[in-house]
N, C-alpha and C positions, 0 to 999 in steps of 0.2 A: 504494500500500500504506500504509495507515493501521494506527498502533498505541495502542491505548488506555493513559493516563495512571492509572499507580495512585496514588490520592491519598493521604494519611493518613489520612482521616475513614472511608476505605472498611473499611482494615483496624481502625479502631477499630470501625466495627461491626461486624464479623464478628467481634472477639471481645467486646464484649457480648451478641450473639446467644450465641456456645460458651458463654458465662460463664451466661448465662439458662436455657439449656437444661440444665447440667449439675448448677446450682442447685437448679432442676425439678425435671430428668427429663421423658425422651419417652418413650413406649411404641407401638411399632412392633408390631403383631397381625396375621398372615395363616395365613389356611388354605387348604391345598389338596388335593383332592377330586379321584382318577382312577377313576370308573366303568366299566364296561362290561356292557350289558346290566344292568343294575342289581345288578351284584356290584362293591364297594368294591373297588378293587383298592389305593390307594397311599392313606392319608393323611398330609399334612405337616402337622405346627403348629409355626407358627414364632412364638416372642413374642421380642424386641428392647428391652432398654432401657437406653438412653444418660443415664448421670448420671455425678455425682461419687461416689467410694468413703464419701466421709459422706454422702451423701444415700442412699444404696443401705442403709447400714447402719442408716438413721433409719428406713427401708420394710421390714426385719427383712433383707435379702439379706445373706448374707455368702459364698455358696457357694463364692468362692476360696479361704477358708481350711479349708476343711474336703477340699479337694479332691487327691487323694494325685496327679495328677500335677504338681499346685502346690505342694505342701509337703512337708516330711519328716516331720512328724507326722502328716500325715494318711498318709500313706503307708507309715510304720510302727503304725497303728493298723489300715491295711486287709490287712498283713498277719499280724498280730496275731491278728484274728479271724477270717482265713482258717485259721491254724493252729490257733485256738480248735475251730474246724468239723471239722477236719480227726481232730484229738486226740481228737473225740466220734466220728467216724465206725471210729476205732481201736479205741476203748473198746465200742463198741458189737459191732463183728467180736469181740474176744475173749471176750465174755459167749457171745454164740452158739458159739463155736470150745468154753467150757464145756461148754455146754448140750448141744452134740451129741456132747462123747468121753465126761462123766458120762453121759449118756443111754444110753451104750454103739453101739447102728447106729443111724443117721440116719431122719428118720422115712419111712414108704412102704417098711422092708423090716422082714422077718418075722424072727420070732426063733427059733432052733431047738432 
């Protein structure tokens, strides 16, 4: 039973590699395609990319800050403008709720 010797030199490159790459950046791109009889049944797009958070931000990516399960303002902003939506959909019911008891009977019945 033989055990291989881990040198210094080894781990110094493997972090000039991480340090090269993160510098970078890799982009990692796969698609996957499930057919049958020629109806698309599944597709996956998976994009991957491995960098540092400055280099991400120099490529315009910032998506974790804006992201309401990563942050508190993001996540007071998504609920924000759900209640925004919400408030319009209120606002909205009680113009018709007008519209229909000014109107006197709803429309489709006869007046007598």
């Amino acid at each position: 039973m033989t055990q291989k010797l881990v040198h210094a030199s080894d781990a110094v490159q493997l972090a000039d590699v991480l340090e090269r790459i993160l510098d970078k950046g890799v982009v990692i791109a796969a698609d996957v395609r499930v057919n049958l009889l020629d109806i698309e049944l599944l597709t996956i797009n998976i994009r991957l990319l491995v960098a540092s958070v400055e280099r991400a931000k120099e490529m315009g990516i910032d998506w974790w800050e804006h992201s309401p399960f990563l942050t508190e303002k993001a996540a007071e902003k998504a609920l924000k403008h759900a209640l925004n939506e919400k408030e319009s959909e209120v606002l909205q019911l009680k113009r018709e709720l007008v519209r229909v008891t000014r109107g006197g009977k709803a429309k489709g019945s006869k007046k007598r």
